[in-house]
Each structure stands twice: as C-alpha cells, then as structure tokens.
C-alpha positions as a Markdown table, in Angstrom:
| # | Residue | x | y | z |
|---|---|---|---|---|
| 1 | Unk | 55.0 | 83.7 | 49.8 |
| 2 | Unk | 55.1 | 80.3 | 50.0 |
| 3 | Unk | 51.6 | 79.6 | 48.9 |
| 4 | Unk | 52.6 | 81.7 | 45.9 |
| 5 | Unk | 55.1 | 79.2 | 45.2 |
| 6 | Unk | 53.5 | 76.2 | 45.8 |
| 7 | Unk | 51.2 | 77.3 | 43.0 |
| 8 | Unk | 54.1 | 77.9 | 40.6 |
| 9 | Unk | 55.6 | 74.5 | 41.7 |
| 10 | Unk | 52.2 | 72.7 | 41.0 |
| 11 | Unk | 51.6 | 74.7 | 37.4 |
| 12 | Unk | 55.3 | 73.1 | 36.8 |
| 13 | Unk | 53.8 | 69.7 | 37.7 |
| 14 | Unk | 51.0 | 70.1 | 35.6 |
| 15 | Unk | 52.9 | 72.1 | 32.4 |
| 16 | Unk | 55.9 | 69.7 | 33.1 |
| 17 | Unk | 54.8 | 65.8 | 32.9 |
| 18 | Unk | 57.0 | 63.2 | 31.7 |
| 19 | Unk | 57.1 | 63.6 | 27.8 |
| 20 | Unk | 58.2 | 60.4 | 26.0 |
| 21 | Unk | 60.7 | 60.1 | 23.8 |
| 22 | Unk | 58.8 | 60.6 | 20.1 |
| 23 | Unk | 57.0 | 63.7 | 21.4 |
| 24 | Unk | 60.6 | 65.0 | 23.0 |
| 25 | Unk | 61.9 | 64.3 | 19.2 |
| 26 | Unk | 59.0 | 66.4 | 17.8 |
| 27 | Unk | 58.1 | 63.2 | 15.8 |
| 28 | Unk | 54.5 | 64.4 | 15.7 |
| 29 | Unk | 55.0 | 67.9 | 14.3 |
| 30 | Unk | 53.1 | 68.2 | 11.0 |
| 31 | Unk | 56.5 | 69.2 | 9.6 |
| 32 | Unk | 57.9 | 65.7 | 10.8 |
| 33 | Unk | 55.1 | 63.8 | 9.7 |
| 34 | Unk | 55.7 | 65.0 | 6.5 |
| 35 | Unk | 59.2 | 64.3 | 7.0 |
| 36 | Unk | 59.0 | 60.9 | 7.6 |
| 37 | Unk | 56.0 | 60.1 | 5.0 |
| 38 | Unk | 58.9 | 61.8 | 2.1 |
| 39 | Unk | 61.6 | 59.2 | 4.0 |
| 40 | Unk | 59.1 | 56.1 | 3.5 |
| 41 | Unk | 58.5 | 57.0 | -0.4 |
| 42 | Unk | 62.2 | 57.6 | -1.0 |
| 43 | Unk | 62.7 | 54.1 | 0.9 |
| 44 | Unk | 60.4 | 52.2 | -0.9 |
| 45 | Unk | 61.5 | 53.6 | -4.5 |
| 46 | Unk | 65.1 | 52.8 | -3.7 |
| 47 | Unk | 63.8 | 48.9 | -2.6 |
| 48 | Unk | 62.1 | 48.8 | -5.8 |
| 49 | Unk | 64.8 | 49.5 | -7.6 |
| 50 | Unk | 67.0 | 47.0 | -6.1 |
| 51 | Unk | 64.4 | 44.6 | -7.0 |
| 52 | Unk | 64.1 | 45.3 | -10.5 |
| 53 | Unk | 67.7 | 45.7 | -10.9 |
| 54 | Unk | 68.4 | 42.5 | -9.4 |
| 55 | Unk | 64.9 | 40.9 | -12.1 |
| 56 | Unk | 67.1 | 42.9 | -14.8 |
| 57 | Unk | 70.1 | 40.7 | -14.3 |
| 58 | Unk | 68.5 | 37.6 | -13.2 |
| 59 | Unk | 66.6 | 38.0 | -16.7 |
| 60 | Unk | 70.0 | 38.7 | -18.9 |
| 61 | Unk | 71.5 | 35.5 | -17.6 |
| 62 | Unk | 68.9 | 34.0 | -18.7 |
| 63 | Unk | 68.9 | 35.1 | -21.6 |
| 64 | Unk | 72.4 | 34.9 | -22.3 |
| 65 | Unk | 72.0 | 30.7 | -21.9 |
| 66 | Unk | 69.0 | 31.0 | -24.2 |
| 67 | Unk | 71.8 | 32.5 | -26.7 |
| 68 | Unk | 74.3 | 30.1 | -26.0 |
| 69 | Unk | 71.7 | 27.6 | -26.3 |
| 70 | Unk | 70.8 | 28.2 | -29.8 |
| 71 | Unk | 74.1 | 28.9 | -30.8 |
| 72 | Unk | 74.6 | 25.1 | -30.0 |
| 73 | Unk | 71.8 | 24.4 | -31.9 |
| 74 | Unk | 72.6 | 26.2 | -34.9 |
| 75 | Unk | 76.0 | 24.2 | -35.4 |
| 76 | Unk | 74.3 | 21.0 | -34.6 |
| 77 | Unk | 71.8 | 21.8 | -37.1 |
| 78 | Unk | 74.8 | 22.8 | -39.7 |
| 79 | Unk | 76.4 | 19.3 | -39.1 |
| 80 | Unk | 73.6 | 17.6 | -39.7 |
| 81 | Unk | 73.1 | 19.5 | -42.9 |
| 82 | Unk | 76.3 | 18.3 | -43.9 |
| 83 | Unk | 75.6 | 14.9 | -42.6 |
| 84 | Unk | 72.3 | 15.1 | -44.7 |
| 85 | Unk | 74.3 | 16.4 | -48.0 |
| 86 | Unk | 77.1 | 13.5 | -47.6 |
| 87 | Unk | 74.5 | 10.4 | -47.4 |
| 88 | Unk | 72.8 | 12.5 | -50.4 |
| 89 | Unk | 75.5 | 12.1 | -52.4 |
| 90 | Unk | 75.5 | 8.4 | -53.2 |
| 91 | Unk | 72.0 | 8.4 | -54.4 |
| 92 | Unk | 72.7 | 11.3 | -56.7 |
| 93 | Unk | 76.0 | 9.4 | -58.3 |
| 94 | Unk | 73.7 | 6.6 | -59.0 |
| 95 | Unk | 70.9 | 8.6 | -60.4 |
| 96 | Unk | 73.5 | 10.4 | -62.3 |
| 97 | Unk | 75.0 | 6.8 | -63.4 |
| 98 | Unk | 72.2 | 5.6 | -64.8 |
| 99 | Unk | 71.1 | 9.1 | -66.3 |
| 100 | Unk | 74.0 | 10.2 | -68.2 |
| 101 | Unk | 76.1 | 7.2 | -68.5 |
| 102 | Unk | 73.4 | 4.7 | -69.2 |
| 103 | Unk | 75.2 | 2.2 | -66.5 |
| 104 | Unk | 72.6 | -0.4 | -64.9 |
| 105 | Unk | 73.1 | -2.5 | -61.7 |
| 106 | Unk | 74.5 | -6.1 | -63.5 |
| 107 | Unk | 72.7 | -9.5 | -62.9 |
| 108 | Unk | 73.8 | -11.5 | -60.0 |
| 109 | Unk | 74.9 | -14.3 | -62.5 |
| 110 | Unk | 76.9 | -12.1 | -63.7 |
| 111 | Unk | 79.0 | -10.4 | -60.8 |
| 112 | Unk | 82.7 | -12.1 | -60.4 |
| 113 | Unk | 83.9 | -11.9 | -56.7 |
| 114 | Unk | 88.0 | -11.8 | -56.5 |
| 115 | Unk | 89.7 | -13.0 | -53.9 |
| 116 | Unk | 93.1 | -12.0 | -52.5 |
| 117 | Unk | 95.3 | -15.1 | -52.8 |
C-alpha cells in the first residue's frame, strides 16, 4: 500500500509543479489572448483620440488668434483708409479751385503777410 501511494504522491509531483502566476490567471488561453489583443486596440483608439482631441483644440486657439489678428488688421487698414481719404482731400479742393473757380496760386510779389500788433 504504500508503494501505491508513493506513486500517487509522485504523479502529484509531476501533474502539480509550481505554475506561475500568468499561467495561474489563464493569461495564455486562446480566449485571453484574444482578450487582451481587443483590450490593446480599445487602448490605443481611446489614446488616439486624446491626441487628436487635444491637436483639435491646440489648432482652434490658434485659429482663434489668426481671427483676432485680422480683425486688428482690418480696423487698422480702415483708419488708414480714412487717413488716406483726409490728406486726399486738400489736393482735391485745389484741383477743384483751379477747375471750377478758375483761382491760381498768386505771385510771391504779390502776397501781403499781416501781422498781429
């Protein structure tokens, strides 16, 4: 009887050796494997999207300085019109001047300068 025993005890031995922890887990089932390949994709597509999220509103700051940008232009660019327009003006009453009202610039010897006193 005990020799029948001692071969039980040494089949245990052999059927029993220290698993480690991943194959106590069943981390190398097919099903697992599978498992963990479906947890990797899901992983990376939710990384990805983080990232292009975050290029998303990296990009709309951006352009939202662009904006602001050329809205600074575009009143710089109307004062100047009006700037342009104003210093226009003169030459146009002149040209007008000596158009219409047949007025010509006088001869030196001929302009009077009047003091104040």
């Amino acid at each position: 009887m005990s020799t029948g025993s001692n071969v039980k005890n040494s089949e245990n031995v052999v059927h029993n050796k220290p698993r480690s922890i991943l194959q106590w887990a069943g981390v190398f089932r097919p099903h697992s494997i599978g498992l963990f390949v479906l947890l990797g994709v899901a992983l990376v597509s939710g990384l990805s999207v983080v990232n292009t999220t975050h290029k998303n509103r990296f990009s709309f700051n951006e352009l939202q300085e662009l904006r602001e940008q050329a809205n600074a232009l575009e009143v710089e660019w109307g004062q100047l019109l009006i700037e342009q327009s104003t210093f226009g003006v003169e030459g146009r009453v002149e040209q007008k001047a000596l158009d219409q009202l047949q007025m010509h610039v006088p001869e030196i010897s001929r302009i009077v300068m009047v003091s104040r006193e």
